[in-house]
C-alpha positions in Angstrom: 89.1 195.4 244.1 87.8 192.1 242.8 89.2 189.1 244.1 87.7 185.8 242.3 88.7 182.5 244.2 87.5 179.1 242.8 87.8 175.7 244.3 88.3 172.4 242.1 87.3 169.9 243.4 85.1 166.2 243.0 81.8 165.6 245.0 82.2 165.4 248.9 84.6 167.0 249.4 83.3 169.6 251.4 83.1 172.3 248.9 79.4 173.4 250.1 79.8 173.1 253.5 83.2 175.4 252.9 80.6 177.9 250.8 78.1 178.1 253.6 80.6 178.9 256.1 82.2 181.4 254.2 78.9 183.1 253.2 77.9 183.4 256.6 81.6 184.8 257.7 81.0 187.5 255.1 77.4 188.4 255.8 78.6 188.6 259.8 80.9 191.2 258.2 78.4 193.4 256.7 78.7 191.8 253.0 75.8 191.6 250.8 75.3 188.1 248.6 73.9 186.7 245.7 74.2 183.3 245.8 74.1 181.2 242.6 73.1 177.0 242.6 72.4 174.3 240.1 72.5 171.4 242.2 69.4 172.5 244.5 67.9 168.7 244.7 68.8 167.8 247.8 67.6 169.6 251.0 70.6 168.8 253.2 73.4 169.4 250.6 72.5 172.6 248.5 74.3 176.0 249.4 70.6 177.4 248.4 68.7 175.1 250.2 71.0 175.7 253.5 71.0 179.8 252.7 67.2 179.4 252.5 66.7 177.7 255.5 68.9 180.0 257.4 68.1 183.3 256.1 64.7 184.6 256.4 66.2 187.5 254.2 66.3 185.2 251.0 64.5 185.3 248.2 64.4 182.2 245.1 64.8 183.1 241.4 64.3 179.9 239.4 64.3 181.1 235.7 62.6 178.4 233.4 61.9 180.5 230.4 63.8 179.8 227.1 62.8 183.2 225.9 64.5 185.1 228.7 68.0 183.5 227.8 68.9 185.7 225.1 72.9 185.2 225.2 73.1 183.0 221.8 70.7 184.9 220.0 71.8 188.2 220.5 75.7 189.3 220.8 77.5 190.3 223.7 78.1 193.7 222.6 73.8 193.6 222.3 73.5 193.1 225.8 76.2 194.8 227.2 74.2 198.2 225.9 71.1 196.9 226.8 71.2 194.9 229.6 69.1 196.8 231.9 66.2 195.6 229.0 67.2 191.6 230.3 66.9 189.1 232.8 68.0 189.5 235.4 68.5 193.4 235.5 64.3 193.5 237.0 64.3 190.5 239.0 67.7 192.0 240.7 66.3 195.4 241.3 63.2 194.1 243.2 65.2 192.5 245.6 68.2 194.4 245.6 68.3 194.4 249.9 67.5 190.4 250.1 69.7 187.7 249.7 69.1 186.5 246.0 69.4 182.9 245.5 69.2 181.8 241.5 68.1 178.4 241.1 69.9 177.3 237.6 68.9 173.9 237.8 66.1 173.8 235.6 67.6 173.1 232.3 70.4 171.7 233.6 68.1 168.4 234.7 66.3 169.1 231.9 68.7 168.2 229.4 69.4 165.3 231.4 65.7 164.3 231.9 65.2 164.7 227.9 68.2 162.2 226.9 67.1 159.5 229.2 63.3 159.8 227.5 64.6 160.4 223.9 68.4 159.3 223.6 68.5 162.7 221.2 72.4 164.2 221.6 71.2 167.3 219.8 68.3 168.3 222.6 70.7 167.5 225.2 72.9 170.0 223.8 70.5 172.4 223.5 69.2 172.4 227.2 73.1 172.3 228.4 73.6 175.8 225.8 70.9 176.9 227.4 72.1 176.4 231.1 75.4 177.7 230.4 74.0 180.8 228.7 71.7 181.5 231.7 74.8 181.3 233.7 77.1 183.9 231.6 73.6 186.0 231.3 73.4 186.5 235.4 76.7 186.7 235.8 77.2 189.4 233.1 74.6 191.3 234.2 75.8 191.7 238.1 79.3 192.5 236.7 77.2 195.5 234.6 74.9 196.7 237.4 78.2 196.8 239.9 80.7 198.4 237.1 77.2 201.3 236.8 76.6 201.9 240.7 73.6 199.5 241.1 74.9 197.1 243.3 77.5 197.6 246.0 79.4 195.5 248.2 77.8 192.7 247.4 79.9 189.2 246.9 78.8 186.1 244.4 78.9 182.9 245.8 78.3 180.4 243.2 78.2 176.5 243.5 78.6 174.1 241.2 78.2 176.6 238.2 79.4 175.8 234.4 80.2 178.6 232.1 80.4 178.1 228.5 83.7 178.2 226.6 84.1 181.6 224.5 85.9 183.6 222.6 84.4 186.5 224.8 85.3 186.6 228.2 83.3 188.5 230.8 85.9 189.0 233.2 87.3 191.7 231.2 84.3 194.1 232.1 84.8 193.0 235.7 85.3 195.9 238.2 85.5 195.7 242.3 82.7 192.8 242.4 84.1 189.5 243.6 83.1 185.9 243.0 83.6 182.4 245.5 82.8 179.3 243.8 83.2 175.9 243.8 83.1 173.6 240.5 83.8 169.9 239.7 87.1 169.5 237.5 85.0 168.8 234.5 83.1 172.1 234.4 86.3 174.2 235.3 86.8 174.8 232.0 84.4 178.0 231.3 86.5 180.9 229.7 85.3 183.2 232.9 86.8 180.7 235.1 90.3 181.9 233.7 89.9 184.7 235.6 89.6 182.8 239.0 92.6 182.2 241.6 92.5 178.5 242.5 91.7 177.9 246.1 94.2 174.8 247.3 91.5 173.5 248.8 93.1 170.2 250.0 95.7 172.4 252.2 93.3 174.6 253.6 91.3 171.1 255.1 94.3 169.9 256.2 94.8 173.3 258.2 91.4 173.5 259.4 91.5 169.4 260.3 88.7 168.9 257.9 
């Protein structure tokens, strides 16, 4: 039964360090995780980064292809049918017994990087479509190759992840896999977010003396 928890919450908080703990609670348990991160810069602070360091089990996807992103140019009925022809249905099967981390950083900063050089709104926008696309893309696709007997008992972690608004929302075709993520109050707004049970966060450090 899937059981989608998200915490919302500003920076240093403790969100990662909450993530980290949590992943390895669940992998002492026997779980299986895919761990999604787009704030990988710094070594000391990223759930990848720390997942890496910890597990020699893990393996990096960092997807920098625009051609590969194919949410926005083709329908969500289009890939539902056919997602097993998109990233990151291959990358996912070669790895299927590792710990997969994706990196989604790249067009995230990318967007950034490209504003600060060129002050252009429209390529910002484009690089942040992009990012949020990528993230819907991954996330439908693990939802697909669970609900079709590919991947079992395996849990998403995801930190600092945005999600686009739309008027489709993935959490419909969502069946037993589960999701634990952490997002800034800004980028809570994704339509597959609506799905998620808010973690009171602030309680649970107060309980834990955090």
């Amino acid at each position: 039964m899937k059981n989608n928890q998200l915490i919302v919450e500003s920076q240093e908080t403790g969100k990662t360090t909450y993530l980290f703990n949590e992943l390895q609670r669940l992998i002492s348990e026997g779980k299986e995780i895919i761990v999604l991160d787009s704030a990988t810069d710094h070594e000391s602070k990223s759930l990848l980064k720390k997942v890496v360091n910890k597990y020699s089990n893990s393996v990096v996807i960092d997807m920098r292809d625009e051609t590969q992103v194919v949410l926005g140019n083709i329908s969500m009925d289009d890939y539902v049918k056919y997602f097993m022809n998109y990233f990151p249905f291959c990358d996912i099967i070669k790895n299927k017994n590792k710990i997969i981390c994706f990196d989604l950083s790249y067009f995230l900063e990318k967007g950034h990087h490209v504003f600060e050089k060129t002050n252009d709104v429209s390529l910002y926008r484009y690089y942040r479509n992009l990012y949020n696309n990528l993230s819907q893309q991954i996330v439908l696709s693990l939802i697909l190759m669970e609900k079709s007997g590919i991947l079992n008992n395996k849990i998403i972690v995801m930190d600092e992840i945005e999600f686009p608004i739309s008027e489709y929302n993935i959490s419909q075709l969502q069946g037993d896999l589960s999701f634990l993520a952490s997002v800034h109050p800004e980028n809570s707004f994704g339509t597959f977010y609506e799905s998620f049970d808010r973690m009171q966060f602030k309680k649970y450090q107060k309980k834990k003396g955090l």
